[in-house]
C-alpha positions in Angstrom: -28.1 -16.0 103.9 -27.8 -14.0 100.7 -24.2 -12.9 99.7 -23.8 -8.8 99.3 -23.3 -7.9 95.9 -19.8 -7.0 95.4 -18.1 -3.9 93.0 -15.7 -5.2 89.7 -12.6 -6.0 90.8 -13.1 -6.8 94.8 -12.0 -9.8 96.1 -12.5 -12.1 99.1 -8.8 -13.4 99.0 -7.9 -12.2 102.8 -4.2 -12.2 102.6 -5.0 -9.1 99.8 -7.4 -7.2 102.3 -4.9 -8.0 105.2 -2.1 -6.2 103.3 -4.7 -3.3 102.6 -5.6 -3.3 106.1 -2.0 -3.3 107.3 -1.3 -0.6 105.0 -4.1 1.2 105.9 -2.6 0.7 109.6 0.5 2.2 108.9 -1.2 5.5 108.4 -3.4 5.4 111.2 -0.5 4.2 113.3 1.6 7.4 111.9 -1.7 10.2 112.5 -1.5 8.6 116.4 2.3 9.4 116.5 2.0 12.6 114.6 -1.0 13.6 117.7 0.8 12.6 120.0 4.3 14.3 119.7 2.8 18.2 121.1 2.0 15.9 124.1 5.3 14.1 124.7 7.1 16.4 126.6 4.7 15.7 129.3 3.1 12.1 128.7 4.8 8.8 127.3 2.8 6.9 124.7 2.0 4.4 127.9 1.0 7.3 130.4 -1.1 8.6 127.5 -3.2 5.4 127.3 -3.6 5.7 130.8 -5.4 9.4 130.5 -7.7 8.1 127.8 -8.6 5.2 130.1 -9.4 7.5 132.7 -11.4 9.8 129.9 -13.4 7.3 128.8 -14.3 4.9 132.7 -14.3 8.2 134.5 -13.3 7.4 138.0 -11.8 4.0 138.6 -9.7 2.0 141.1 -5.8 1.3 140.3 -6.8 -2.9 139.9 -9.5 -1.6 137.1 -7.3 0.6 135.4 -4.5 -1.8 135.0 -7.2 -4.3 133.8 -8.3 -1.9 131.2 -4.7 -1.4 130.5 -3.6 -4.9 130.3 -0.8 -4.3 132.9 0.2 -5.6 136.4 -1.5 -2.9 139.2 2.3 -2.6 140.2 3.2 -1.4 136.9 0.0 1.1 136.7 0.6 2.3 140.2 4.3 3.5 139.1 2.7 5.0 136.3 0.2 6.5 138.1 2.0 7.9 140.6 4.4 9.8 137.7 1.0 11.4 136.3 -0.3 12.7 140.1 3.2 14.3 140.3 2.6 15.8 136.7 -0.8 17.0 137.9 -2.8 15.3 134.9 -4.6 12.5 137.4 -5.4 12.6 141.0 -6.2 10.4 143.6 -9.1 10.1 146.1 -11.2 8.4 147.8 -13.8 6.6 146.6 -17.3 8.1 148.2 -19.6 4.8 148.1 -16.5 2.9 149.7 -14.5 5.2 151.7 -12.3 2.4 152.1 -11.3 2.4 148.3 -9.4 4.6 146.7 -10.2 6.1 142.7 -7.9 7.6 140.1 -9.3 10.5 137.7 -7.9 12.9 135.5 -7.2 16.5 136.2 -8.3 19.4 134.0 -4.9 19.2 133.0 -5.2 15.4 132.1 -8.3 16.1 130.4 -6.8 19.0 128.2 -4.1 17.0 127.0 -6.2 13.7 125.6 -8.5 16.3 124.1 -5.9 18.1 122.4 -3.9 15.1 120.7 -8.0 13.7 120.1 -8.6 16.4 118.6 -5.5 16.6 116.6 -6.1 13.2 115.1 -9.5 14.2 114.0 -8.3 16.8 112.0 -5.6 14.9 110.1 -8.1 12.1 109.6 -10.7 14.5 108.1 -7.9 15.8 105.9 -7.4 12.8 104.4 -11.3 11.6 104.1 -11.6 14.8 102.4 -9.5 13.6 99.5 -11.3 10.6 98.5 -14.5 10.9 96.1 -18.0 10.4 97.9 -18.2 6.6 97.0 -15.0 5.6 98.4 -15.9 7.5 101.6 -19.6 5.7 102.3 -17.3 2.3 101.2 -15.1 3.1 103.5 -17.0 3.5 106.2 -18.9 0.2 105.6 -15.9 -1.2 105.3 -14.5 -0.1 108.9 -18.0 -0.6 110.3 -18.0 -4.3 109.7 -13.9 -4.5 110.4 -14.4 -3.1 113.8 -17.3 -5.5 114.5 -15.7 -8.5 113.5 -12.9 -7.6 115.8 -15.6 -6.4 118.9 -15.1 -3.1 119.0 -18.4 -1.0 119.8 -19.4 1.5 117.8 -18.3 5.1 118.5 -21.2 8.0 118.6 -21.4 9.8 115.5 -21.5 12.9 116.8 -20.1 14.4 119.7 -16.3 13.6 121.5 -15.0 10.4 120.8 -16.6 7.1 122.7 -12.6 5.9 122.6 -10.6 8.6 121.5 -7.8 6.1 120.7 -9.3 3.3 120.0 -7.4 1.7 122.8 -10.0 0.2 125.0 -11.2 -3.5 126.5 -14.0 -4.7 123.9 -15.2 -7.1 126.8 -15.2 -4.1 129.2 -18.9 -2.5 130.2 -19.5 1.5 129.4 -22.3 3.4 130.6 
């Protein structure tokens, strides 16, 4: 396999991009917090994750949100039933197994993920906006083949967010 060309001055010594990329995450990590606090009056950090889960599978059971979540169904049930009495998801049943029981968000639940979504994408953009046109196109090879490596698909590039947090099962199937 041929090796890519690389710029003067890169290097392939990964404890130096790990520190870039940890510093790099420190930002990130701050936009999320800063898009987040209009919403935090109604949603914890944990409930929020919940609401883009349910943004991005649609409909699903409590056992497959709790999956997607990483958490015990007890602990997504509590957390569920905190966001029915806040009117951002609702509950009903299931109409190809009437047996079942699916989650989904409200209007209001919808409102609120694409609010601090779109929030994030406008801090974001601020700060893409400052870098010079070769650093950008770097940069997004750069996160292209980062987010590969660590099996994250690849969002649409136009159009609402695939995962507008990023937080998301890689193993997990989308339509």
């Amino acid at each position: 396999m041929a090796e890519r060309a690389r710029p003067a001055g890169a290097t392939d010594d990964v404890d130096a991009v790990t520190r870039a990329v940890l510093t790099a995450s420190r930002l990130l990590v701050a936009v999320s917090a800063r898009s987040l606090a209009a919403a935090e009056d109604r949603v914890t950090l944990p409930q929020f994750r919940m609401l883009v889960v349910l943004s991005t599978h649609g409909a699903v059971n409590l056992v497959t949100a709790a999956d997607l979540l990483g958490v015990n169904p007890s602990t997504a049930m509590r957390m569920i039933d905190r966001l029915i009495a806040a009117d951002l998801v609702s509950r009903g049943v299931n109409p190809a197994n009437r047996r079942e029981t699916v989650l989904q968000l409200t209007p209001d639940g919808q409102r609120i993920v694409e609010d601090v979504t779109a929030r994030r994408r406008d801090e974001i953009a601020a700060i893409v906006a400052r870098m010079i046109p070769g650093q950008r196109e770097a940069l997004v090879d750069a996160l292209t083949a980062f987010a590969e490596a660590g099996g994250e698909p690849a969002a649409p590039g136009r159009g609402p967010d695939l995962y507008p947090l990023g937080w998301v099962d890689p193993t997990a199937s989308s339509a």
